[in-house]
KOLBA-49170 format. One line per 5 residues: number of its first residue (from 0); their letters; for each residue y, x, z of N, C-alpha, C, O. Coordinates in steps of 0.2 Angstrom, whole numbers, plus 5000, padded with zeros to 4 digits. Example, Ala and Ser with C-alpha at 12.3 -4.5 7.8 and 13.67 -1.06 7.14 Angstrom:
0> as> 4972 5066 5039 4978 5062 5039 4984 5066 5039 4983 5071 5042 ~ 4989 5064 5035 4995 5068 5036 5000 5064 5039 5006 5067 5040
This chain:
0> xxxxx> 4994 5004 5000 5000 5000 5000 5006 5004 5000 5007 5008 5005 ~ 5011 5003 4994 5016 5006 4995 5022 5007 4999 5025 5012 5001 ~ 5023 5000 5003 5026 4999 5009 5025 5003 5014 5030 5004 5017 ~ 5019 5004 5015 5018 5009 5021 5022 5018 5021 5023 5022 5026 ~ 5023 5018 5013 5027 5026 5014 5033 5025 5017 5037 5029 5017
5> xxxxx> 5034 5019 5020 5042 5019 5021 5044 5023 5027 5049 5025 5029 ~ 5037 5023 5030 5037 5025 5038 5038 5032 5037 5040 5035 5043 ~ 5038 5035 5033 5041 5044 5032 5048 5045 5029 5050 5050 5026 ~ 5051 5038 5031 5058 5038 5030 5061 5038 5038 5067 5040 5039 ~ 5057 5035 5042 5058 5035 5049 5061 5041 5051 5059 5047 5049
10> xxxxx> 5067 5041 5058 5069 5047 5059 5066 5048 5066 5069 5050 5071 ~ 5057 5048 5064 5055 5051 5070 5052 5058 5067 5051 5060 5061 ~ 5049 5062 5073 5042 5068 5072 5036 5067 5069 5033 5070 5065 ~ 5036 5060 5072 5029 5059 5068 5026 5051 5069 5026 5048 5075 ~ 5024 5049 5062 5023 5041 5062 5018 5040 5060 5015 5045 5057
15> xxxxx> 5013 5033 5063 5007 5033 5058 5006 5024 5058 5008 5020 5062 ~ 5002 5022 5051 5003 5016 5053 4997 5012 5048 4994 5016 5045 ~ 4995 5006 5048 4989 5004 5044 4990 4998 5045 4993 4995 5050 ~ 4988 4993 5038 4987 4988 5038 4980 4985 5037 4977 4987 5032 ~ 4978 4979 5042 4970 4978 5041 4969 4969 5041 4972 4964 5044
20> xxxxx> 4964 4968 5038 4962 4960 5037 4960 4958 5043 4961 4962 5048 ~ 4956 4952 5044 4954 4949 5050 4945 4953 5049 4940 4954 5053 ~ 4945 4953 5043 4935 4957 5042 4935 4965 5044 4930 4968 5044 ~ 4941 4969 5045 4941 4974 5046 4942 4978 5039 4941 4984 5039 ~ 4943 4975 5035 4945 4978 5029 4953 4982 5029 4957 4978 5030
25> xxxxx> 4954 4988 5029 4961 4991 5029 4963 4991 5022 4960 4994 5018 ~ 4969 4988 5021 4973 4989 5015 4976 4996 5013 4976 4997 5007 ~ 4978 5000 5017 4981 5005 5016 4984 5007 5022 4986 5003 5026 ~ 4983 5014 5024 4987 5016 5029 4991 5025 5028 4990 5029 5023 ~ 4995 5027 5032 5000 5031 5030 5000 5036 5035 5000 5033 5041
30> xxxxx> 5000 5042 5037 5001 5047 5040 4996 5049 5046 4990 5046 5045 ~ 4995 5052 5052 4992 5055 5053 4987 5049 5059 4986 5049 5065 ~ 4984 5044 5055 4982 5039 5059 4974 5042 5064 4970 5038 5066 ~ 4974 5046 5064 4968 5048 5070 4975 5052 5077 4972 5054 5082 ~ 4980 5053 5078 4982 5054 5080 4985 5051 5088 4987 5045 5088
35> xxxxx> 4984 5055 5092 4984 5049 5099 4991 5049 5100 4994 5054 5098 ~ 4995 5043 5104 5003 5041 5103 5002 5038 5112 4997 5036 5114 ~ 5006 5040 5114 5008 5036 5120 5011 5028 5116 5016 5026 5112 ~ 5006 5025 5120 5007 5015 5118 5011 5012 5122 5014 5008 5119 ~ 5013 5013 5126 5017 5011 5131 5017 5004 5134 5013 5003 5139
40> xxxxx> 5020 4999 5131 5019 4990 5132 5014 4988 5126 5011 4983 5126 ~ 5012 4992 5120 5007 4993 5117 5000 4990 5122 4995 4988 5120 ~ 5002 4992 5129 4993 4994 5130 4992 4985 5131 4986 4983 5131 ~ 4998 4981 5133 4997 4974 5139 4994 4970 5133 4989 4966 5136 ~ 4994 4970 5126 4989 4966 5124 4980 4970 5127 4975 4967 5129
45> xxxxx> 4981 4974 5125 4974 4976 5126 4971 4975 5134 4965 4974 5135 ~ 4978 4976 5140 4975 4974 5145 4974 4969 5146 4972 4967 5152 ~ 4976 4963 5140 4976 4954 5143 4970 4953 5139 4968 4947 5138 ~ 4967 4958 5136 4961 4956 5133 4955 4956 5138 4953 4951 5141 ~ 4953 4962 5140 4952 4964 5147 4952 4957 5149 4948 4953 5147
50> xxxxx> 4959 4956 5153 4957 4951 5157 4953 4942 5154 4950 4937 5156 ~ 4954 4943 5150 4951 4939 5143 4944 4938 5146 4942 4934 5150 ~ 4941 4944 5144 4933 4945 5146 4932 4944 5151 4927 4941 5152 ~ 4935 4946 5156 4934 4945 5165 4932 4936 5165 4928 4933 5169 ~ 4937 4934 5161 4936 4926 5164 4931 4921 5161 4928 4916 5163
55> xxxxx> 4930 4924 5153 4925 4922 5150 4919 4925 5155 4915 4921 5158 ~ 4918 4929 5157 4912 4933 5161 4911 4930 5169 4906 4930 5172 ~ 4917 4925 5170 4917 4921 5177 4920 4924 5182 4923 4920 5186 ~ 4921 4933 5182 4924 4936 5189 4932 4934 5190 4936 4936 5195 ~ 4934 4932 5186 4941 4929 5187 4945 4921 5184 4945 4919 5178
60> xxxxx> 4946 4918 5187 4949 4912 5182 4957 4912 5181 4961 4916 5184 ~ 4960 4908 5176 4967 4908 5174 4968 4904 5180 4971 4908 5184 ~ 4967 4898 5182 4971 4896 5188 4971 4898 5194 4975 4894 5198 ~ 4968 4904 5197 4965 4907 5203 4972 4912 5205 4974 4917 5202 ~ 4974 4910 5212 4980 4914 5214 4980 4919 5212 4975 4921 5210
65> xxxxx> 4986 4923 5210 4988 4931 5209 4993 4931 5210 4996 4926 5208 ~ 4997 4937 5212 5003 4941 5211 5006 4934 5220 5003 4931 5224 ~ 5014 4936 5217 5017 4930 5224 5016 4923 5223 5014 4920 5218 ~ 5017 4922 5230 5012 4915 5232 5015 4910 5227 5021 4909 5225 ~ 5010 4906 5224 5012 4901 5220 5010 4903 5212 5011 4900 5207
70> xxxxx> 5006 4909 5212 5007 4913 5205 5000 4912 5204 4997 4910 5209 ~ 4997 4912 5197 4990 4912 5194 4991 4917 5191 4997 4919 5190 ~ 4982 4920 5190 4981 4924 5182 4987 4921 5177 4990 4925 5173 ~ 4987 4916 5177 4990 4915 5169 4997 4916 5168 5000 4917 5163 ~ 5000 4915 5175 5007 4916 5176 5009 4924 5174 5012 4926 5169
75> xxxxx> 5004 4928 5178 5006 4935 5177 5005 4936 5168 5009 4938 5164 ~ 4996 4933 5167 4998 4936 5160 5004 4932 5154 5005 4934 5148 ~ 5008 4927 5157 5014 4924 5154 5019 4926 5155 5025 4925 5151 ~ 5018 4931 5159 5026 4934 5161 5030 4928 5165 5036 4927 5163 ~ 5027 4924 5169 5032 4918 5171 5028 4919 5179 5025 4914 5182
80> xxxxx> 5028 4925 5182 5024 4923 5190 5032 4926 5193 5032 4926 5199 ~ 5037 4927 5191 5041 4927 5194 5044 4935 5198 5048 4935 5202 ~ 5039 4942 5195 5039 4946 5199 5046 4949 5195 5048 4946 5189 ~ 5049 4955 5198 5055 4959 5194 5051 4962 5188 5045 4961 5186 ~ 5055 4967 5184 5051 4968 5178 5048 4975 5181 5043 4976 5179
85> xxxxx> 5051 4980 5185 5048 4985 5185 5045 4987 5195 5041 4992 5197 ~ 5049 4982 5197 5048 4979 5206 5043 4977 5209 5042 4971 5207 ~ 5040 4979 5212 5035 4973 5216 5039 4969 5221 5038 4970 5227 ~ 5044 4963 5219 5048 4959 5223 5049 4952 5217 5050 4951 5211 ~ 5047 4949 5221 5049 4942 5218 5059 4940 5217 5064 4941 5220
90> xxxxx> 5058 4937 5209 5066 4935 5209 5068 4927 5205 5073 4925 5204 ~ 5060 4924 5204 5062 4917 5204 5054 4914 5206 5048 4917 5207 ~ 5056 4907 5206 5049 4904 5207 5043 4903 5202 5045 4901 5197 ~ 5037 4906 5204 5032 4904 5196 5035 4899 5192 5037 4894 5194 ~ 5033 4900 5186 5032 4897 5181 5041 4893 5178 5043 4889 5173
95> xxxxx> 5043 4894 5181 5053 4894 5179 5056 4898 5174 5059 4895 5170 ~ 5055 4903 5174 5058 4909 5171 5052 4915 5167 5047 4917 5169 ~ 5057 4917 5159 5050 4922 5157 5053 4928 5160 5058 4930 5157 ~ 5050 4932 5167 5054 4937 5166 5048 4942 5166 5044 4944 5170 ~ 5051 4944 5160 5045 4951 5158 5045 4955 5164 5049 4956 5168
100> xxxxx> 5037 4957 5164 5037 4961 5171 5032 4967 5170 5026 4965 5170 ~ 5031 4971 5170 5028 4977 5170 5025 4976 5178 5019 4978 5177 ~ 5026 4975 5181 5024 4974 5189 5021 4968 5189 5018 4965 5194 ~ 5021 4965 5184 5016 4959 5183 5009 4959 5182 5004 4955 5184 ~ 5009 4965 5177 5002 4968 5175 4999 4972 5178 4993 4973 5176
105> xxxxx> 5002 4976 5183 5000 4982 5186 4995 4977 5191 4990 4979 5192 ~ 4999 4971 5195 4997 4966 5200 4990 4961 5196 4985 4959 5199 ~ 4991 4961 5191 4985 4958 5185 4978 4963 5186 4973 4961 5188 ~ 4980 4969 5185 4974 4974 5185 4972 4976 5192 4966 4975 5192 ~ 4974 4977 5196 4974 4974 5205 4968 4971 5205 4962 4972 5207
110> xxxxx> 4971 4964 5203 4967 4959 5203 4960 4960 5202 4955 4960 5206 ~ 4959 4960 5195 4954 4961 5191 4950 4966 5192 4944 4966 5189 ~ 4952 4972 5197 4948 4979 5200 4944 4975 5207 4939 4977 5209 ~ 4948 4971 5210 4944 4968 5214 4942 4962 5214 4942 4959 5220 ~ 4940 4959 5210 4936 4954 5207 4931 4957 5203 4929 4952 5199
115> xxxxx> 4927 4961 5202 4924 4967 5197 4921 4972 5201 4915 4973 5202 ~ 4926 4976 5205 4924 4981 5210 4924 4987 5205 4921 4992 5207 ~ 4927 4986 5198 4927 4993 5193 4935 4993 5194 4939 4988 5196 ~ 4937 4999 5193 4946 5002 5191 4946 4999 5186 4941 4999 5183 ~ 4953 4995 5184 4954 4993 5177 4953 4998 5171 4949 4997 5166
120> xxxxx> 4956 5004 5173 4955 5007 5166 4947 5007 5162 4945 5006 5156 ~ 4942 5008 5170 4936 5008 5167 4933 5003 5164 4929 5002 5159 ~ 4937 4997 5169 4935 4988 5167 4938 4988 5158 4934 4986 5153 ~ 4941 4988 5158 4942 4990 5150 4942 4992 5147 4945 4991 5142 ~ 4937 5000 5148 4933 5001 5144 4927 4999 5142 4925 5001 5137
125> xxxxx> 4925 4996 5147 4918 4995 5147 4917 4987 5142 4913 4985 5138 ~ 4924 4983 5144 4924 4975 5141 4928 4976 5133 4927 4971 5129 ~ 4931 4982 5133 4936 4981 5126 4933 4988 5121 4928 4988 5117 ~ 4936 4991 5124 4937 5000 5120 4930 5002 5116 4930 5004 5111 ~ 4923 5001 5121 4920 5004 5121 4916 4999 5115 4913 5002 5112
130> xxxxx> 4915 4992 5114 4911 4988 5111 4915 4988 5105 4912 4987 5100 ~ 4922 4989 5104 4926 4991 5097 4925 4996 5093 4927 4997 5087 ~ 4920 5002 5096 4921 5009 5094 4927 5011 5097 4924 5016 5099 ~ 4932 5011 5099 4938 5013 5100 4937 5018 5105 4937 5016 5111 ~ 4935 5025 5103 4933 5029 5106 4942 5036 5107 4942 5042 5108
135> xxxxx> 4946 5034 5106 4951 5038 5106 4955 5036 5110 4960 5040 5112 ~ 4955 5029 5113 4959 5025 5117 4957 5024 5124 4951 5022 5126 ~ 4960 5027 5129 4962 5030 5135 4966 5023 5140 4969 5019 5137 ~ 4965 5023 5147 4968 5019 5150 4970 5023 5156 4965 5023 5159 ~ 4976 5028 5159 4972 5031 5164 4981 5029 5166 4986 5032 5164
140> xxxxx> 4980 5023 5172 4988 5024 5173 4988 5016 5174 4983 5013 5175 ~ 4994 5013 5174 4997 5008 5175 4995 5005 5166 4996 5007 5160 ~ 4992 4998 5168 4990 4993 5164 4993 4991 5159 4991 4990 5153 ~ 5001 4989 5163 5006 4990 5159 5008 4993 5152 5009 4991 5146 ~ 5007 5000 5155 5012 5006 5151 5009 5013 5149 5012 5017 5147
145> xxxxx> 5001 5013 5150 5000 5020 5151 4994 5020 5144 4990 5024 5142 ~ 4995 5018 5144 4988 5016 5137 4987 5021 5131 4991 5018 5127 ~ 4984 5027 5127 4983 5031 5122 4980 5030 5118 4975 5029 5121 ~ 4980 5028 5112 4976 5028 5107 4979 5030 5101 4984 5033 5100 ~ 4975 5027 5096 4977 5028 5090 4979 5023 5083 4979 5017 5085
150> xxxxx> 4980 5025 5076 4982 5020 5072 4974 5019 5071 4973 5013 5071 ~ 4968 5023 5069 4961 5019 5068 4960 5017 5074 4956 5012 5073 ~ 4960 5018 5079 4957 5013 5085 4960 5007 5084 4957 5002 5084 ~ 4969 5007 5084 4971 4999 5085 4970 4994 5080 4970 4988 5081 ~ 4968 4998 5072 4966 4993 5069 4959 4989 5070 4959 4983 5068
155> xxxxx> 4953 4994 5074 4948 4989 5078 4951 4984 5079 4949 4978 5077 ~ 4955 4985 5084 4957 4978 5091 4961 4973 5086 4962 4967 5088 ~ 4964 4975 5081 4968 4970 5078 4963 4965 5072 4964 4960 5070 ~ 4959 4969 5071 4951 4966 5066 4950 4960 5073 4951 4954 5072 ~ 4949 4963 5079 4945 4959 5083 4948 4952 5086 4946 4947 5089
160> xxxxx> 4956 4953 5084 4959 4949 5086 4961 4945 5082 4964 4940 5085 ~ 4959 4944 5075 4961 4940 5070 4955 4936 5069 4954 4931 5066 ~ 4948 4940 5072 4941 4936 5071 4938 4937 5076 4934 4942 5075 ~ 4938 4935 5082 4934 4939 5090 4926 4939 5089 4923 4934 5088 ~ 4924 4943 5088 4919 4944 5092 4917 4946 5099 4911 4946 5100
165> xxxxx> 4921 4946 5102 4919 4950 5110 4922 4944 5114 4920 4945 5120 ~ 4925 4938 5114 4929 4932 5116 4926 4925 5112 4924 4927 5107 ~ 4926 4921 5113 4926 4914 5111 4932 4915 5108 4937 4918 5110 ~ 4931 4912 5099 4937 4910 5098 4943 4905 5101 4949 4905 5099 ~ 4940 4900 5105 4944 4896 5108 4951 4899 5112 4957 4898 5111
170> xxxxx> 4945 4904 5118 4951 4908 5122 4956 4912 5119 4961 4913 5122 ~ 4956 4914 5112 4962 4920 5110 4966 4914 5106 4971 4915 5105 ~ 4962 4908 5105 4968 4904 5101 4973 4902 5108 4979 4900 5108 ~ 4969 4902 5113 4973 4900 5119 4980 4906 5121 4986 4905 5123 ~ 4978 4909 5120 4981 4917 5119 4988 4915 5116 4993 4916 5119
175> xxxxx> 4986 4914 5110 4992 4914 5105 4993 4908 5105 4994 4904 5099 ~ 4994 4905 5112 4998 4897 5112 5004 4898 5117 5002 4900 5122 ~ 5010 4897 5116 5015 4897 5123 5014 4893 5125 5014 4887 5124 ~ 5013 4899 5132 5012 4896 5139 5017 4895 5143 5021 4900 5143 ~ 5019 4889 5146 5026 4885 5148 5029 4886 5143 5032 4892 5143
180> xxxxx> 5030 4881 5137 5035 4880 5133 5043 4879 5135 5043 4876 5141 ~ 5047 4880 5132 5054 4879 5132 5055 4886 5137 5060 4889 5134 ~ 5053 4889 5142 5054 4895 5145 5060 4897 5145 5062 4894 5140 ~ 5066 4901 5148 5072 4905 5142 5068 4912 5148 5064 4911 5152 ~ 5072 4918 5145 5072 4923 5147 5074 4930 5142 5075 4929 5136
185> xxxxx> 5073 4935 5145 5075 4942 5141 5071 4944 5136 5066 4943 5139 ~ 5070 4945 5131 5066 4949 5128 5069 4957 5128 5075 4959 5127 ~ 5066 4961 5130 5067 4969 5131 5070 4970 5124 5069 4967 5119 ~ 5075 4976 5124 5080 4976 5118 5081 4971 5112 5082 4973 5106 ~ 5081 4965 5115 5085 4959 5110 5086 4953 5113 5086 4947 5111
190> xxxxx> 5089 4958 5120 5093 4951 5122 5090 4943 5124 5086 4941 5121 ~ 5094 4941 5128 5091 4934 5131 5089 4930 5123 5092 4931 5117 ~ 5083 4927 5125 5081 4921 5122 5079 4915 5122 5075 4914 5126 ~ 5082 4908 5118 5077 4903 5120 5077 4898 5117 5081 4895 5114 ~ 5070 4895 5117 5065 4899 5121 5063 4907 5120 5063 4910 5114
195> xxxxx> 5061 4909 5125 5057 4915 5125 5050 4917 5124 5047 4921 5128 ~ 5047 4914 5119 5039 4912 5120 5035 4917 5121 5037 4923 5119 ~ 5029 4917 5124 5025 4919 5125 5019 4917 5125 5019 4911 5125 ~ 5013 4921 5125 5006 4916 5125 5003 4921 5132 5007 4923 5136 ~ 4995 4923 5132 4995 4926 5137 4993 4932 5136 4987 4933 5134
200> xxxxx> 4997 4938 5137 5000 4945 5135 5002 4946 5129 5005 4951 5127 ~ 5001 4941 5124 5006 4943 5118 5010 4938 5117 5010 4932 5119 ~ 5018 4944 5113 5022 4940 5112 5024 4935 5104 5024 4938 5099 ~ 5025 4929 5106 5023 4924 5102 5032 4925 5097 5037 4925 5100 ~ 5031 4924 5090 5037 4926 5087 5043 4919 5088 5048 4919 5091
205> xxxxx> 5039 4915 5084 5042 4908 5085 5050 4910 5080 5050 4915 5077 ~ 5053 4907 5081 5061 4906 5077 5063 4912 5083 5069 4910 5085 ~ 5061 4918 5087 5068 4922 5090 5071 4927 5084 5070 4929 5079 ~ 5077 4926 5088 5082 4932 5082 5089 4933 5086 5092 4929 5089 ~ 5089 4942 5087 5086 4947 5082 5078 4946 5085 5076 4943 5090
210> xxxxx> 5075 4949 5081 5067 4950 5084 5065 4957 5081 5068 4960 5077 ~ 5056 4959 5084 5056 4967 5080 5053 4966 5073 5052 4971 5069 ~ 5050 4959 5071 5046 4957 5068 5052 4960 5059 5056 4965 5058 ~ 5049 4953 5055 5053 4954 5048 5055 4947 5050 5054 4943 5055 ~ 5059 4946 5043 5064 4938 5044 5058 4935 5041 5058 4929 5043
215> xxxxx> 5052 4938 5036 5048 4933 5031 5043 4934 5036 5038 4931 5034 ~ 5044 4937 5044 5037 4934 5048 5038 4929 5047 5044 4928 5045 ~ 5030 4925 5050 5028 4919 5052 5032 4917 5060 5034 4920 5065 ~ 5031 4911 5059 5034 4909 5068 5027 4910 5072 5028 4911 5078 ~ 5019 4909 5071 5014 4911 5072 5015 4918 5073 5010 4920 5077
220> xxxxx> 5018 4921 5071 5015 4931 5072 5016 4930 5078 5021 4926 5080 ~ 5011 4934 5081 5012 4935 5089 5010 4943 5091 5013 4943 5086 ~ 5009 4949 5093 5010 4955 5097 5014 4957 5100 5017 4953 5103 ~ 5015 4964 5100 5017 4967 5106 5022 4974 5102 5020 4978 5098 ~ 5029 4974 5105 5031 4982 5103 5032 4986 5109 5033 4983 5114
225> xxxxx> 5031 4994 5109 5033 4997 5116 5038 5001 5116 5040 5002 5111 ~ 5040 5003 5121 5046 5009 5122 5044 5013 5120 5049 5017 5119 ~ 5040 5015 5118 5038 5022 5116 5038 5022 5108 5036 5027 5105 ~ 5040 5017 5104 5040 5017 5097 5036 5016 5094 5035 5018 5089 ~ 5031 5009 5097 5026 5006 5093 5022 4999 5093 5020 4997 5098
230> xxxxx> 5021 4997 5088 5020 4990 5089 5014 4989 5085 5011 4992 5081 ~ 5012 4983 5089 5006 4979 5082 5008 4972 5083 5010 4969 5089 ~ 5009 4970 5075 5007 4964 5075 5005 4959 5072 5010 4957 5068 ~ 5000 4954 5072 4995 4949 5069 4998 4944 5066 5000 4940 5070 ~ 5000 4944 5059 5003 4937 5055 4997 4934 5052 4994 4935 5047
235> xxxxx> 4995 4928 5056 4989 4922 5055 4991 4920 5048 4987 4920 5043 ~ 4999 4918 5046 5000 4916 5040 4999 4919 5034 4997 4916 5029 ~ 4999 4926 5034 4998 4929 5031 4990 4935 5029 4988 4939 5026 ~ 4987 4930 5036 4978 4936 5038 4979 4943 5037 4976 4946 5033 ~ 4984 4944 5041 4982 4954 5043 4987 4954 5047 4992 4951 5048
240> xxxxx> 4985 4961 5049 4990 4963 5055 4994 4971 5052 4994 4973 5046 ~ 4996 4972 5055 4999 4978 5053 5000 4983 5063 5001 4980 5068 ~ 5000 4990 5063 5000 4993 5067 5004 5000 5068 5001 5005 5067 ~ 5009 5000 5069 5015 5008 5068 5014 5013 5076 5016 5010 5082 ~ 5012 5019 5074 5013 5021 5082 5019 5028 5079 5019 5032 5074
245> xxxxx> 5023 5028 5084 5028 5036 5084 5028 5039 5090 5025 5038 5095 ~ 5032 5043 5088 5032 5049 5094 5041 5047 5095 5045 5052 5096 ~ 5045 5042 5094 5051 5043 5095 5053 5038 5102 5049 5033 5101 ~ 5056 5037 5107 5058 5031 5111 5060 5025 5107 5065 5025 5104 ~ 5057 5019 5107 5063 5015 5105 5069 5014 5107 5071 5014 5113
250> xxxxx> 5074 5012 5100 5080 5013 5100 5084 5010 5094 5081 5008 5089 ~ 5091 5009 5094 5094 5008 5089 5089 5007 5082 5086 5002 5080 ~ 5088 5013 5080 5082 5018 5075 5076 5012 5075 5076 5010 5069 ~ 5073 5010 5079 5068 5005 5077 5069 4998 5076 5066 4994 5072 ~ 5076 4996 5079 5078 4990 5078 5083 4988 5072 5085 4982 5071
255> xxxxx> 5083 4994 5069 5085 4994 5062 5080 4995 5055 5081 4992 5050 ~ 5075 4999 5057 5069 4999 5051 5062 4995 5053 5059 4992 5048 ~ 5061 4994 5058 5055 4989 5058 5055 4982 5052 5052 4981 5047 ~ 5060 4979 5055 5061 4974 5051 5061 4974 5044 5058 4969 5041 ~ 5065 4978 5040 5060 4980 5035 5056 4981 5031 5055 4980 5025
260> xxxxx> 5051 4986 5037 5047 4988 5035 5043 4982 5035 5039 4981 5031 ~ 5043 4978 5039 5037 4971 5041 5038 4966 5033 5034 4964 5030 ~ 5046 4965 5032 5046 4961 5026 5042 4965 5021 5037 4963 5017 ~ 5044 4971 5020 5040 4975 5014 5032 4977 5012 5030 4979 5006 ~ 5029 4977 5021 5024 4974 5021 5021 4968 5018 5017 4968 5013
265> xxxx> 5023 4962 5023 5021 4956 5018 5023 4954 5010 5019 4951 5007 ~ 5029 4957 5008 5031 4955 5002 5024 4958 4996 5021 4954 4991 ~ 5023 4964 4998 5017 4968 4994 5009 4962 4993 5005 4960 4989 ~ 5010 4961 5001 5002 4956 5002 5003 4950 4996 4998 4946 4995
């Protein structure tokens, strides 16, 4: 795919990126994709899959308390339990407000290590990583933020995500439905939104603007981008995802070329 060279117009060190159907067929991909990237908020779909498995598995349910009182699984993985975004402190009441929380996931994986009696990182390699093949992707750290991998591993997870095998399809359609509709709240470098949709750990595109996505996504795209300069994201409208990892911080710089690059992705499809 042509499109994909655009990423070597990027003013990072180093880009890598691929685009893949729901059968795991890759259209094309572009620069040093076996290379490992700090994921950053990259990792929280991967840890809300995890927790995915845990509940289909029984050891946890979405309605069963978590985080501050009044909170569920499903609160934490909606980003609406009410915790601060990088604080272990409460700043509204569940399910009122979207406020992104990095302490919300960290409190998620908590959870889910003692419900299990494995460490998350392990828990998730054992329920996600290691049944994808995704043998380059690491979790050693905060749930959140700490996640390594690469552009061929994340296209596993993005194959698996557009046709589950390791889930019920029901539960990722549940996934990719906003939970507590109308929400308002921040989206991370793009300003309050609303609503703020979200499903549970991915973020749902819907009409926000600006957003990271292109203007020709779908209001269906749903993923995830990170501080660390990388995103994935699944357009159902379109069947394939797309996956970009760098080595630069996001910044201006991403919030100027993604968009782009995502229309000129779908334009080629």
């Amino acid at each position: 795919m042509q499109s994909l060279a655009l990423i070597e117009n990027w003013p990072v060190p180093t880009a890598a990126a691929a685009v893949v159907r729901a059968d795991g067929t890759v259209l094309g991909s572009q620069g040093p994709t076996a290379h490992r990237f700090p994921l950053a908020s990259v990792t929280k779909p991967l840890a809300a899959y995890a927790a995915l498995v845990a509940y289909e598995e029984g050891a946890i349910e979405l309605e069963e308390p978590a985080g501050p009182e009044g909170a569920t699984v499903r609160h934490l993985l909606a980003h609406t339990s009410g915790l601060a975004f990088d604080e272990h402190r409460t700043t509204s009441e569940p399910g009122t407000r979207r406020l992104y929380s990095n302490a919300g996931f960290e409190v998620l994986g908590d959870h889910i290590a003692k419900a299990t009696d494995i460490p998350f990182g392990e828990y998730l390699r054992q329920a996600v990583l290691e049944p994808l093949g995704m043998t380059a992707t690491t979790l050693d750290g905060s749930p959140a933020k700490d996640g390594v991998s690469t552009v061929d591993d994340l296209v596993r997870f993005a194959a698996e995500v557009q046709a589950p095998r390791l889930l019920d399809p029901r539960t990722v359609a549940e996934a990719m439905t906003v939970q507590y509709p109308g929400t308002k709240g921040v989206l991370p470098g793009y300003g309050h939104q609303n609503p703020n949709d979200w499903g549970l750990g991915f973020e749902i595109r819907d009409h926000k603007s600006p957003h990271w996505t292109g203007g020709s996504s779908s209001p269906r795209t749903f993923g995830h981008f990170g501080q660390s300069g990388t995103f994935l994201w699944v357009d159902p409208d379109a069947g394939v995802a797309c996956v970009a990892l760098t080595d630069r911080a996001f910044g201006p710089w991403a919030a100027e070329v993604w968009p782009p690059f995502t229309d000129a992705v779908l334009a080629e499809l």
